[in-house]
N, C-alpha and C positions, 0 to 999 in steps of 0.2 A: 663781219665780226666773228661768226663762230656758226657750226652747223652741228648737227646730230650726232655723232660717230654711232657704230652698230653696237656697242658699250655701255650704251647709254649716255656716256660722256661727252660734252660737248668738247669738237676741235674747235682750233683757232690759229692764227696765221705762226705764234710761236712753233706748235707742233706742225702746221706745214713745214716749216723753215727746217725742223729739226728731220722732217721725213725727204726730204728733197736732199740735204745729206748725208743720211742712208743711203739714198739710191745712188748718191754719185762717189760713195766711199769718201767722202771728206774727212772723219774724224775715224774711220773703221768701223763704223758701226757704235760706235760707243757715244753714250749721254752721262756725261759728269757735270753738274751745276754745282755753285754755290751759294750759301746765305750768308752774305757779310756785311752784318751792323757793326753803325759804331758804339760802342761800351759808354756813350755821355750821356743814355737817357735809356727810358724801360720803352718797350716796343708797345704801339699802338694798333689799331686796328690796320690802318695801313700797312703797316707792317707784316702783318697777319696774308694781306695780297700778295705781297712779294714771296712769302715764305709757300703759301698754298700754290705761289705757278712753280719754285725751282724745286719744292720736294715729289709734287705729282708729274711735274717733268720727267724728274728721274724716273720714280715710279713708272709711268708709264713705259718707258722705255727699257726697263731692266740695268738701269744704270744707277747711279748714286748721288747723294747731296753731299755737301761739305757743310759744318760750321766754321767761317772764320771768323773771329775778331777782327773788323777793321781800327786797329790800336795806334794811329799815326802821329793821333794827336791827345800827348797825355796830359795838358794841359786840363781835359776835360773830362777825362776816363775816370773809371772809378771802378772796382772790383764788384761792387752791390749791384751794378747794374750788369755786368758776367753774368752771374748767378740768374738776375732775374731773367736774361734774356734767355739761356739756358730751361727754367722754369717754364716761360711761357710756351717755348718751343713744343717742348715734352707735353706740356698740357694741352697745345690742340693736334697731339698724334704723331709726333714725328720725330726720328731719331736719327744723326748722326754717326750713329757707332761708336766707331774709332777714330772719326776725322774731325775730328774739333783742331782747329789751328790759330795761331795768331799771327798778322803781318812782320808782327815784332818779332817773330821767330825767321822773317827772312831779310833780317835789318843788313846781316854783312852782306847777303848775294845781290838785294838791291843795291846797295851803296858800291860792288864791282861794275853792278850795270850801268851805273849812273860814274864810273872810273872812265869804261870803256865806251859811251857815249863822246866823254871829254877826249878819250884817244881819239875817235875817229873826227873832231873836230865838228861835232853835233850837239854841244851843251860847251858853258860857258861859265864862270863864276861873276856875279854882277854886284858893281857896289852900290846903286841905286838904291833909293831910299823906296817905302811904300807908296807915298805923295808920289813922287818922281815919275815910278813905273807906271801908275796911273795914269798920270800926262803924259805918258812917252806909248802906251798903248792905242790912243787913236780911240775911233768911233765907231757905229755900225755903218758909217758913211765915208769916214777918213780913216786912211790907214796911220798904223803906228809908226813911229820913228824909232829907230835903232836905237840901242845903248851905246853909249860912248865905249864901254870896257866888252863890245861886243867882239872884236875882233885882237884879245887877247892872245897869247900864242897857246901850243896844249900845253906846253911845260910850265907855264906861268898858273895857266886854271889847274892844273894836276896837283901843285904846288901849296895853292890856296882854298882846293878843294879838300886836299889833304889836313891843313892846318885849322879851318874851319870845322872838322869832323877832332881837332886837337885839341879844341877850346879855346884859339887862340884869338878871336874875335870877339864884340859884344853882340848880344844875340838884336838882331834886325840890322847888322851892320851888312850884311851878305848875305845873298843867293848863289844858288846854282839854277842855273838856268836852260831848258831847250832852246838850242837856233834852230828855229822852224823858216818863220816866215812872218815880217812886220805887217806886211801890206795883206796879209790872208783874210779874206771876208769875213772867215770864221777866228773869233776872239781867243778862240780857245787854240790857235794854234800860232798866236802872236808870241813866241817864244814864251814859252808858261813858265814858270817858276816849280822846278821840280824837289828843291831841299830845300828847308830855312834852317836858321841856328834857334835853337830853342833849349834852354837852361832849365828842364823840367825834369821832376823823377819820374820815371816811368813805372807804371806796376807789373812788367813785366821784366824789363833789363834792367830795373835800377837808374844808377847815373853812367850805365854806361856809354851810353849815346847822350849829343848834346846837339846832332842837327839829326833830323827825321822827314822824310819822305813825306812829300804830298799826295792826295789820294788818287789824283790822276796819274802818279807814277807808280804808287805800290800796288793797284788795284790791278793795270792789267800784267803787271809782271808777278805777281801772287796768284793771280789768274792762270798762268804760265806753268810755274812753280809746281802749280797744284796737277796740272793737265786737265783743266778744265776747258769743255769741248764748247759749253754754251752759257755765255756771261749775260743772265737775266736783271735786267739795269728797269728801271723807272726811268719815263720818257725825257727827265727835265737832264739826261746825261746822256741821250741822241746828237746833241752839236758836240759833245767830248769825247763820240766814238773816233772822229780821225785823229787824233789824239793818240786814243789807246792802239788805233792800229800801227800808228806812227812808231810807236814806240817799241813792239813787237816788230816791226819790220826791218829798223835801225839795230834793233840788238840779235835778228835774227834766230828769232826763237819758237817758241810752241806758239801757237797766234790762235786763241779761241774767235770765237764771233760773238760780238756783242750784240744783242736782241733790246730793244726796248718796248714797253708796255707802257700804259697809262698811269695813274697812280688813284688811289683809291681815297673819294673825296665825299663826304657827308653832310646831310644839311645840319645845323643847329651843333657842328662842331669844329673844332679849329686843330691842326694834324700838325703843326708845327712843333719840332721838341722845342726849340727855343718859350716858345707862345706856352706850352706845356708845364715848362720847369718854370716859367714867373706863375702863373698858376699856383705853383706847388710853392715855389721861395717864400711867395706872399702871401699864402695861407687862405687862398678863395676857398683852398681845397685841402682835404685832411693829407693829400698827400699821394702818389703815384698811384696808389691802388683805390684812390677814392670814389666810389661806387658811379659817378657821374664823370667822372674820366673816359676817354676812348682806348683808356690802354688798355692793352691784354690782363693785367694783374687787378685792374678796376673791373673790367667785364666779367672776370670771373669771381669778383666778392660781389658783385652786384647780380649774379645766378645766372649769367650764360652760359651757353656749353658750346662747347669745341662743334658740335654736331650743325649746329644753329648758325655758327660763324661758315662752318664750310658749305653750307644749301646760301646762304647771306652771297661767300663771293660767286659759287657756283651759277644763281639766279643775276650779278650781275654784271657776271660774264667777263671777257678779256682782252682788250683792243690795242688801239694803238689812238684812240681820238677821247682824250680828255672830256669828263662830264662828272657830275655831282651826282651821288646814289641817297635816294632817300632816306634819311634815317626808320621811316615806317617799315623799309621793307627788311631790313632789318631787325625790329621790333616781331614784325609778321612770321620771320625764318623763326625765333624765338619762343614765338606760341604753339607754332605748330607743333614744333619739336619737343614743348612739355606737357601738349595737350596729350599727347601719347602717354609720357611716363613720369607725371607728378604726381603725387597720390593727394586725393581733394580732403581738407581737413575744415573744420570751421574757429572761422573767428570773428569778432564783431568789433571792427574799426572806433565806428562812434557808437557808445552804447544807451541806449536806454532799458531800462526794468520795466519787465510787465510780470505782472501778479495776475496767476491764473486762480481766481479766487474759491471754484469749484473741484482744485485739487488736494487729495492730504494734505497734509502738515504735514512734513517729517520724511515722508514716503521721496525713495529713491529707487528709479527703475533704468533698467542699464538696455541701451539699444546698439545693438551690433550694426553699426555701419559701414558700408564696404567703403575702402580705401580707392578703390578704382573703380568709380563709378562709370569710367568712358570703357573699361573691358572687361565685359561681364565673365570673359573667361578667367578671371584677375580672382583667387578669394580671399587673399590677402584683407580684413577688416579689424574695426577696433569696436571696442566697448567705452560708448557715450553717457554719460550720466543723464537724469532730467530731471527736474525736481520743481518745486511750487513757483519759487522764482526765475524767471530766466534774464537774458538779455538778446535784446536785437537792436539791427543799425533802426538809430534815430530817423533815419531817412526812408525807412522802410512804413513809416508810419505819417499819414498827415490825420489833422481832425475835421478840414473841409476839403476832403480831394476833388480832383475835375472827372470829369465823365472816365472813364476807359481807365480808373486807377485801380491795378488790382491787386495791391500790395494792403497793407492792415488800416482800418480808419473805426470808428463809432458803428457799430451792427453791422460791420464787415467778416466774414469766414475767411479763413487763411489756412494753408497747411504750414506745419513745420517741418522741414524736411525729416524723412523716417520717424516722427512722431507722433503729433495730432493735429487735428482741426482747433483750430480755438477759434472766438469770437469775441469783440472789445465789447465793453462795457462801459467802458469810460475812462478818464484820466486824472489825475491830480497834477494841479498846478504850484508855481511857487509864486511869491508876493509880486514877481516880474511878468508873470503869466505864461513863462515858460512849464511847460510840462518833463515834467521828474519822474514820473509812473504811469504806465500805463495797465489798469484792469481789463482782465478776459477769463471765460469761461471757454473748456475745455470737454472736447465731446471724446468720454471714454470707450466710446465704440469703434471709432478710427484710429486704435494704436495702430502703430508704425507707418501712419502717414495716407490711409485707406477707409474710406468710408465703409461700415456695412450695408449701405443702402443704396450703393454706387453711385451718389452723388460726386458731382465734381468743383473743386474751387480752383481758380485761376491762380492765384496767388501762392508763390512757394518761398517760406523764410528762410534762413539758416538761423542760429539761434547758439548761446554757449549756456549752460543751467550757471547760476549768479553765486551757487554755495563752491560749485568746481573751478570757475572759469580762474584761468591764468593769466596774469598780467603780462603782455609782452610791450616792449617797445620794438615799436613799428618806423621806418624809414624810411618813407613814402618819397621819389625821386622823380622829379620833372627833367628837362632840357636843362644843360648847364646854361645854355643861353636862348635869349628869347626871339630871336632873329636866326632865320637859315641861314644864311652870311656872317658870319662872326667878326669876319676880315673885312666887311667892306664896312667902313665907319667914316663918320663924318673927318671935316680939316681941322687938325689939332686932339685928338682923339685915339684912343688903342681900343683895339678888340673889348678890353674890359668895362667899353662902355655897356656892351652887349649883355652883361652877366644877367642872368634870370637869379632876382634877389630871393623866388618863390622856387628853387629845383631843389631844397631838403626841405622837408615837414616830417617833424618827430610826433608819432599820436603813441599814447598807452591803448593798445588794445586788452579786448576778453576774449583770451582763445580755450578750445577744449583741453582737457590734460594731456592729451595724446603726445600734444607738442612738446611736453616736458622734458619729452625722451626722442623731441627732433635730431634724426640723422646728418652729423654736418656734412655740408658739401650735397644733400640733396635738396633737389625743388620742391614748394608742396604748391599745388594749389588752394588758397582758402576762397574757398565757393562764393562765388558771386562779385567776387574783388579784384581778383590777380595772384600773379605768381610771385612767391618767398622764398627766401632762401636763408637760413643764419646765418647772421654775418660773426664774425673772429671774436670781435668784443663781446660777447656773448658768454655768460657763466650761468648756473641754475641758480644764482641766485636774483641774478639780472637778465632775462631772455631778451635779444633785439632779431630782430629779422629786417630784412634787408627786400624791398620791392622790388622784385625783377624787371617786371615789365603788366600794365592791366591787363585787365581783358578785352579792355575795348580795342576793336582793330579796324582801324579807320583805311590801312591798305586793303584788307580784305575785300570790305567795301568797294573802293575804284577799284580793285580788279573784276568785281562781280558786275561796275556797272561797265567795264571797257575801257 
């Protein structure tokens, strides 16, 4: 799969490939790639693999990336999703320069190519219907049958090739077509269908074109165009490599190598843009960037970083043999990376009140707490309020806990982080027997969280004071679905039987004020809980934060135990 390099970087049989053509001067030395999505949908994490092997390709080699647009098909393009893919690009590090391009911008040189195939008597115009070519293409067992209009003359297909690029046709009335080969094992080389007629406006030519290039033909000839040395493709376009060579060889031109890799597959998610955009049409989801999405534009309002996704593909390497990558360990890449640089803040999920009954009245004492509690070289800290009342999680508290509980109960000591010791006294109940308040006495010799007697308590709270604390709405995010297989569903059934009814839970949290003046676009950690991020919808008069990911890390674990 992949070894060490002296870089730290781990090789892989791509960068083999690319260094075995250095040594034999195939391309001169030179590594040019490109990333070419199509514009019908925002990029996903998958997405993110393809773009991490063709921009560090180059990178590594002292060569360069391309942006294209693969724009063939503008029946389903849209300019919103340009931009966003552009966005996403930029946001996990990586830049194009000057070479942003669109296939659409080599609509006359393919359409010469696709001239000069018909001269040599190597493409064909076909009237076949879609039904037809189906039935006429054969099996992975039976070969295809020829078209009847297969053996047109070239002045006839020059003719109609021409008048079909004229509008003179209804659109699905005609093809253009490769003469390849009917009887070829490989499907993809049963004379493919290289042009259809398609009556769409484009967002980039307009209505100036009205048949458009398939992506098996504009891909490796833009390929070409570009001089691109090394065309890093996703495995499921390995049987469409003789194809592309095909076509490079007939038209006698710059002929890159096509490379192909695995594709990048998750449990408890579905990578499909089709499966994506029903998602989004049908409103399971607020919409491309909704925080439980696998896009890039979700991952980042739901508080990923660019850092986390690159250790993510990094750790799960780059092959050529299909397999499913944990969502955990992605979660895991996640923690690491804000365990370092979140800054720990407090809030309390679910709240309850406790009345420290042995403090002032009125009395308000401000405790400087450091921000970076994991780098003590860090002095960045804020100023915490305390006062009689406080709040802590509900869950932080039972009234008959079991052996080994060292969290708050009845004649329990607890510390509050950087405050005091307190100890319950008791509670008050409502008509239901739910408890509403909890009483505690507070031992004024342990400011800032320190016995004077060097006594030690097990139990450490977070805590918000009840006269400061800030209301935020919180947006606690599970699995979009509750099965790792999304796709594999019973007969008569889609993916969406799969949806996890429980992956948003809205809570009003009590956070410190700090948060009031949360920096957007940073992480915090609130202690004891997980990592936050603000999400967009967010005004001071309404605070929402957005779950990144918990604390708990259940990859950590199987890695610890093997």
């Amino acid at each position: 799969m992949s070894e060490e390099m002296g870089d730290g970087v781990r090789s892989n049989f791509i960068w083999d490939m690319v260094d075995e053509h250095n040594v034999s001067g195939r391309f001169g030395g030179k590594v040019v790639t490109r990333f070419p999505p199509e514009p019908n949908g925002q990029l996903h994490i998958g997405h993110a693999k393809a773009i991490y092997i063709d921009f560090e390709t180059a990178r590594r080699y002292g060569g360069h990336c391309n942006l294209r647009m693969d724009d063939t098909n503008p029946s389903k393009e849209e300019t919103d999703y340009i931009d966003a893919i552009q966005r996403d690009i930029h946001w996990l590090g990586y830049d194009w320069e000057n070479r942003f391009f669109y296939a659409s911008s080599y609509f006359e040189q393919i359409y010469q190519y696709a001239v000069q195939l018909i001269q040599k008597g190597a493409a064909y115009v076909c009237d076949l219907s879609p039904d037809e070519m189906r039935q006429f293409r054969g099996t992975l067992t039976e070969p295809g049958k020829e078209s009847p209009y297969r053996e047109r003359s070239i002045s006839e297909n020059l003719d109609l090739f021409q008048r079909m690029r004229a509008g003179e046709f209804p659109e699905g009335s005609r093809t253009l077509r490769a003469k390849i080969d009917m009887a070829s094992p490989n499907l993809n080389m049963r004379d493919p269908v290289i042009y259809r007629i398609m009556f769409a406006h484009h967002h980039q030519t307009g209505d100036d074109w009205c048949i458009y290039p398939m992506y098996d033909f504009a891909h490796p000839l833009s390929d070409s165009i570009e001089g691109i040395t090394h065309s890093l493709c996703s495995l499921e376009f390995e049987d469409h490599r003789p194809l592309y060579d095909w076509f490079c060889d007939q038209l006698e031109i710059h002929h890159p190598q096509q490379i192909e890799f695995s594709r990048l597959n998750l449990t408890y998610t579905v990578m499909s843009k089709r499966k994506l955009l029903k998602l989004v049409t049908e409103k399971h989801v607020s919409g491309w960037d909704d925080p439980r999405m696998p896009t890039l534009s979700g991952m980042r309002r739901r508080g990923y970083t660019p850092e986390a996704i690159h250790a993510f593909l990094e750790q799960n390497g780059i092959s050529k043999t299909n397999s499913v990558a944990d969502v955990s360990l992605l979660e895991y890449c996640l923690r690491a990376d804000l365990e370092n640089r979140a800054p720990r803040v407090m809030a309390v999920l679910d709240p309850v009140k406790v009345v420290i009954d042995n403090y002032p009245e009125g009395l308000v004492e401000e405790f400087e707490i450091p921000l970076y509690t994991q780098n003590p070289e860090c002095e960045d800290s804020r100023q915490v309020p305390f006062t009689r009342e406080i709040y802590i999680e509900r869950d932080d508290f039972m009234e008959n806990p079991p052996k080994k509980y060292f969290r708050l109960s009845p004649g329990t000591e607890v510390r509050l982080i950087k405050a005091y010791y307190i100890t319950c006294t008791g509670v008050v109940k409502d008509d239901a027997g739910n408890i509403i308040e909890i009483h505690a006495e507070y031992d004024p010799l342990s400011k800032g969280g320190m016995s004077d007697d060097g006594r030690r308590v097990k139990g450490t709270l977070h805590w918000v004071s009840a006269a400061h604390a800030v209301d935020v709405e919180l947006r606690l995010y599970d699995r979009l679905f509750n099965v790792p297989n999304p796709d594999d569903v019973p007969e008569g059934e889609t993916f969406l039987v799969h949806l996890n009814p429980d992956s948003l839970n809205v809570v009003t949290a009590k956070t410190e004020p700090y948060l009031q003046n949360a920096e957007p676009g940073l992480q915090y950690q609130f202690m004891r809980k997980g990592y936050f991020i603000q999400d967009p919808d967010s005004t001071n008069n309404h605070p929402v934060f957005n779950q990144a990911v918990a604390l708990r890390d259940s990859w950590a674990k199987q890695m610890a135990q093997g």
